[in-house]
Backbone as CSV, one residue per row, in Angstrom:
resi,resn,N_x,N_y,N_z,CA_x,CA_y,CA_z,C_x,C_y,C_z
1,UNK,11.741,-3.116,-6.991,10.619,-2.699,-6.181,9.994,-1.473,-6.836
2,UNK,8.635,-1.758,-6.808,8.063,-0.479,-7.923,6.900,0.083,-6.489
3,UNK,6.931,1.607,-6.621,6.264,2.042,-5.473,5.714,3.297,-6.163
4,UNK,4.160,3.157,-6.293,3.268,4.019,-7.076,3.488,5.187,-6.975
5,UNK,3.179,5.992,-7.820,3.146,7.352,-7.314,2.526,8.276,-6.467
6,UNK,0.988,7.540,-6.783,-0.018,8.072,-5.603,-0.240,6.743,-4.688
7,UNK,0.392,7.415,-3.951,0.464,6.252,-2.583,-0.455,6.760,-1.378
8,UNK,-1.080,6.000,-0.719,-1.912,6.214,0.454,-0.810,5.474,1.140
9,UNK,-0.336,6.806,2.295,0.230,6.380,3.718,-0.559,7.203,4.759
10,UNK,-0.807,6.184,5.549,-1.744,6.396,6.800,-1.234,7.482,7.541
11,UNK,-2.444,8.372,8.426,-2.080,9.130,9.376,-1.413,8.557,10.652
12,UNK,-1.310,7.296,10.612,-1.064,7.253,11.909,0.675,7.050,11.514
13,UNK,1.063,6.890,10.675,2.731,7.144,10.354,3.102,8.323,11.038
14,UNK,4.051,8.765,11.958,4.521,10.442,12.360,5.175,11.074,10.922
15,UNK,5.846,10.530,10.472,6.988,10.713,9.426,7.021,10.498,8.273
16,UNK,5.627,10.862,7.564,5.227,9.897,6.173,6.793,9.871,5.364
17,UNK,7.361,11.316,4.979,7.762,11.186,3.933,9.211,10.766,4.259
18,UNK,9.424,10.573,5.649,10.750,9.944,5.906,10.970,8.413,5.494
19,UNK,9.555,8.123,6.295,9.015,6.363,6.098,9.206,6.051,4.517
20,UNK,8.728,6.607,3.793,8.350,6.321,2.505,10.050,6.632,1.952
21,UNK,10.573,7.445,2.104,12.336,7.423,1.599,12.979,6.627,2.041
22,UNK,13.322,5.892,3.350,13.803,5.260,4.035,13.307,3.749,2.647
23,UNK,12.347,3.481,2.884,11.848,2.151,2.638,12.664,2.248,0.659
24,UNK,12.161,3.252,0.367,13.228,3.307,-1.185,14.314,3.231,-1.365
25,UNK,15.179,3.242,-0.277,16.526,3.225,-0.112,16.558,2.078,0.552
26,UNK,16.390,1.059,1.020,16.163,-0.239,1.699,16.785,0.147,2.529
27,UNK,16.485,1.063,3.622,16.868,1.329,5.082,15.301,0.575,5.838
28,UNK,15.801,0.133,6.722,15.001,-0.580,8.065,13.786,0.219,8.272
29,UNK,12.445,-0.008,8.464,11.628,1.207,9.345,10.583,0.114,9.900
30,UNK,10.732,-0.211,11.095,10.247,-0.825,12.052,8.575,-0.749,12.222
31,UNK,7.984,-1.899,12.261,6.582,-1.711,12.515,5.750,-1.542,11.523
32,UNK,6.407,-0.392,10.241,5.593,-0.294,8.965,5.201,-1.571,8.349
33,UNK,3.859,-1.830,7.848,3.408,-2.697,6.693,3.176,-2.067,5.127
34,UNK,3.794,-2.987,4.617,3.416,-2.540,2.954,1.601,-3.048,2.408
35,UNK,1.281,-2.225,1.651,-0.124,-2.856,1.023,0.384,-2.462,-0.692
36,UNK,0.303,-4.230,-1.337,0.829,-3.837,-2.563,-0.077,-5.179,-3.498
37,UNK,-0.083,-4.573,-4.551,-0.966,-5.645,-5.720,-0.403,-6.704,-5.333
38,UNK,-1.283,-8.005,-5.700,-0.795,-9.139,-5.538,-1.531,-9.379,-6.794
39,UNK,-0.462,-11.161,-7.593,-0.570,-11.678,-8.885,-2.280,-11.926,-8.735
40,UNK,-3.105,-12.254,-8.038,-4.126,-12.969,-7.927,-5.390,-11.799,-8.923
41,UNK,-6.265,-11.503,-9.496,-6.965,-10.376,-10.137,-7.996,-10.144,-8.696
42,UNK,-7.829,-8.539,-8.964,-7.981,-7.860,-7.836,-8.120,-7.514,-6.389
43,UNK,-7.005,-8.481,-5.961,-6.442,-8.715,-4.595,-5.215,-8.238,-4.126
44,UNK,-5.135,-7.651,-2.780,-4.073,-6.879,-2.131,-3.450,-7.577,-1.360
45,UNK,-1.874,-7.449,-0.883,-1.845,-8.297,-0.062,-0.739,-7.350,0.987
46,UNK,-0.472,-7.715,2.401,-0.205,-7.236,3.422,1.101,-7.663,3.254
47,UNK,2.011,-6.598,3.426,3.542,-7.276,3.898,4.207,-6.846,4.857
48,UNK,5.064,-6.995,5.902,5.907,-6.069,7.016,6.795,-5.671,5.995
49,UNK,7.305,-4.156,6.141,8.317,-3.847,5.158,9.610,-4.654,5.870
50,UNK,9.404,-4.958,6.878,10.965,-5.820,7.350,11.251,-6.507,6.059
51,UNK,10.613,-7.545,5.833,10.770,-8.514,4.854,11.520,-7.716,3.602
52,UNK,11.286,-6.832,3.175,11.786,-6.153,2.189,13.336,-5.698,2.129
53,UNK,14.307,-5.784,3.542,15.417,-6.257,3.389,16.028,-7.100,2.963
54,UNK,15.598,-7.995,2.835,16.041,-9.727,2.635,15.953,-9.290,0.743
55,UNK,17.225,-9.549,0.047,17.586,-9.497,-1.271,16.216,-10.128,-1.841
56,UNK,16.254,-11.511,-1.501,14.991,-12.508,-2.120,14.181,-11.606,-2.462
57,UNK,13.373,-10.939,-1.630,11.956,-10.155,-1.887,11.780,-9.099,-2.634
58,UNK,13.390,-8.258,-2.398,13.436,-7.448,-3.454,14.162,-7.523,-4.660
59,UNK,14.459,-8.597,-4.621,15.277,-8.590,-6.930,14.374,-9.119,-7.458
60,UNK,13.951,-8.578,-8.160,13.160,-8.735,-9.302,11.561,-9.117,-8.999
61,UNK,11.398,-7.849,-7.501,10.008,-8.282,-7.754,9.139,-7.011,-8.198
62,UNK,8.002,-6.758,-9.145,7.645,-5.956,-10.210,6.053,-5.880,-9.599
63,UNK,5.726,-6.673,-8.282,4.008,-6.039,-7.738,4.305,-4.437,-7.196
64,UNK,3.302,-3.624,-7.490,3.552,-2.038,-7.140,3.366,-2.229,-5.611
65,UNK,3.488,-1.383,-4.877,3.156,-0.659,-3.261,2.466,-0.132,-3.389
66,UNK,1.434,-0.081,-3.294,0.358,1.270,-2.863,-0.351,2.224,-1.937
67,UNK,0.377,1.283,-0.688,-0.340,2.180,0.347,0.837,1.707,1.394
68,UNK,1.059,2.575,2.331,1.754,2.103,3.748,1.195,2.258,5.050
69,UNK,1.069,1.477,6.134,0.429,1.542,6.862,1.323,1.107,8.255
70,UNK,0.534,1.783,9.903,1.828,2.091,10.871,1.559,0.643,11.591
71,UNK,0.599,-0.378,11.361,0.777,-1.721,11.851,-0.357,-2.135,10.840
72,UNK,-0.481,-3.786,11.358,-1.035,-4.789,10.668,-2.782,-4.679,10.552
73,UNK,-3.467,-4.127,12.139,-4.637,-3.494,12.118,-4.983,-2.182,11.232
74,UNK,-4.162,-1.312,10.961,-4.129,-0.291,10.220,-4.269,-0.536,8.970
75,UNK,-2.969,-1.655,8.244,-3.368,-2.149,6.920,-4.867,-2.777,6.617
76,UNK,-5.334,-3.513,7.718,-6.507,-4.151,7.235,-7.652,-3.303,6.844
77,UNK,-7.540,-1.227,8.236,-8.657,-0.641,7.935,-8.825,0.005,6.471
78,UNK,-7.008,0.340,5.928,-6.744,0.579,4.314,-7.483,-0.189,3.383
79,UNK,-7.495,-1.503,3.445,-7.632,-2.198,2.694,-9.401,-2.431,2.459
80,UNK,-9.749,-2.642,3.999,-11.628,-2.222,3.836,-12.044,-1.140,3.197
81,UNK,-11.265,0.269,3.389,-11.727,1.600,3.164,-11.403,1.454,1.374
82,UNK,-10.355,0.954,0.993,-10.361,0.559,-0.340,-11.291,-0.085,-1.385
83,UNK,-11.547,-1.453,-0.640,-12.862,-2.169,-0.824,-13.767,-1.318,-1.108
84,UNK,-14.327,-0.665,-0.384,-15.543,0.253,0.206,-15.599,1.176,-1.190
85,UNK,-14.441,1.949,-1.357,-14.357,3.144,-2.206,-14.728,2.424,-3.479
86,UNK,-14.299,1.107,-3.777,-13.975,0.470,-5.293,-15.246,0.264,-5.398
87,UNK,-16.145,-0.225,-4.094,-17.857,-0.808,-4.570,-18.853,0.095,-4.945
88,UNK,-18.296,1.298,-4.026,-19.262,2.855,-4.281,-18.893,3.357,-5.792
89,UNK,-18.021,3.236,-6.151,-17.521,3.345,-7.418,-18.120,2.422,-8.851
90,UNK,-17.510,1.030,-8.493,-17.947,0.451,-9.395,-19.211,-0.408,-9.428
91,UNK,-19.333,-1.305,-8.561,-20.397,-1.730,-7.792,-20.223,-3.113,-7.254
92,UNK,-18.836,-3.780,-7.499,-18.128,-4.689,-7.614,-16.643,-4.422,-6.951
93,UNK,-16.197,-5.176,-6.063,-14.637,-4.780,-5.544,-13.454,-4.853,-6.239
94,UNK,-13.737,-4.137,-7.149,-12.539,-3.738,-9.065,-11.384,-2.693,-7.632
95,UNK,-10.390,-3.695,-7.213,-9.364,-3.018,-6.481,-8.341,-2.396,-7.375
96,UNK,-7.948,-3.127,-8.211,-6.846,-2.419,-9.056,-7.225,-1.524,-9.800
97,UNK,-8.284,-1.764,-10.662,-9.244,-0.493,-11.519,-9.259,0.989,-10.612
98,UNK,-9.687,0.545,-9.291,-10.160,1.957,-8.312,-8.739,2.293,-8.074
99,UNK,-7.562,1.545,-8.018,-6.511,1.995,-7.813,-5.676,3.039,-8.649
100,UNK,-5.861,2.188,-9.944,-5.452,2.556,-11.266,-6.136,4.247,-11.425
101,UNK,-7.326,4.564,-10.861,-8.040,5.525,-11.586,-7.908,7.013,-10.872
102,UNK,-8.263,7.449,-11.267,-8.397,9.359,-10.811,-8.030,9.530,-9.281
103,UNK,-9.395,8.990,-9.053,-10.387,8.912,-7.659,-8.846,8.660,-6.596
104,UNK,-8.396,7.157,-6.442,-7.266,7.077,-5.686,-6.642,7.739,-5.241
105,UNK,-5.862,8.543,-6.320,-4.929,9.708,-5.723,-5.716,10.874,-5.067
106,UNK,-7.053,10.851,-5.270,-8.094,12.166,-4.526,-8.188,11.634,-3.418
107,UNK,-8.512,10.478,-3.214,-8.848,10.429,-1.502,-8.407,10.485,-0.495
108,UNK,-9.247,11.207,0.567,-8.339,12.168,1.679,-8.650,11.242,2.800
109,UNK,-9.300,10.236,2.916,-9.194,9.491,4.420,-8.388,8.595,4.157
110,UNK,-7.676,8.965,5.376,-6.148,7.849,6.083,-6.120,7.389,6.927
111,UNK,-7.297,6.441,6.984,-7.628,5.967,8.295,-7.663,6.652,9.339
């Protein structure tokens, strides 16, 4: 499990940096969703970190995490506000590019 360095976790988490240790240590954290690259070119995809107990999901899988979010409505507003940032940017929804770049780790809205 590879989990970026500049990560967007939402305000509405109480406990970012507990949430975010917990989940590296494959301890349980209820309710959280993952937002992490998916194989497809420049598409994100939604996961419950539940799932991320189960061995299957985590041996040998190499898509990054990039953002965490405190439910499934929350991930979706990440994922628009992402969109949004990548089009003002590039002019085109280049998600991984806007991810990949400077800007990402600068931005201060968390839903």
């Amino acid at each position: 499990m590879i989990i970026q360095k500049k990560l967007f976790v939402s305000d509405r988490i109480k406990h970012k940096t507990i949430t975010v240790a917990k989940f590296r240590v494959n301890r349980f954290v209820p309710g959280i969703f993952v937002i992490r690259l998916a194989y497809d070119p420049d598409q994100l995809e939604i996961v419950r970190a539940d799932y991320f107990k189960q061995k299957a999901f985590r041996k040998g899988d190499d898509k990054p995490v990039v953002a965490f979010a405190a439910n499934y409505d929350d991930a979706v507003d990440i994922v628009l506000h992402l969109t949004q940032k990548a089009v003002e940017k590039y002019g085109y929804p280049a998600l991984k590019e806007y991810i990949a770049s400077d800007d990402y780790g600068s931005d201060t809205r968390n839903s």
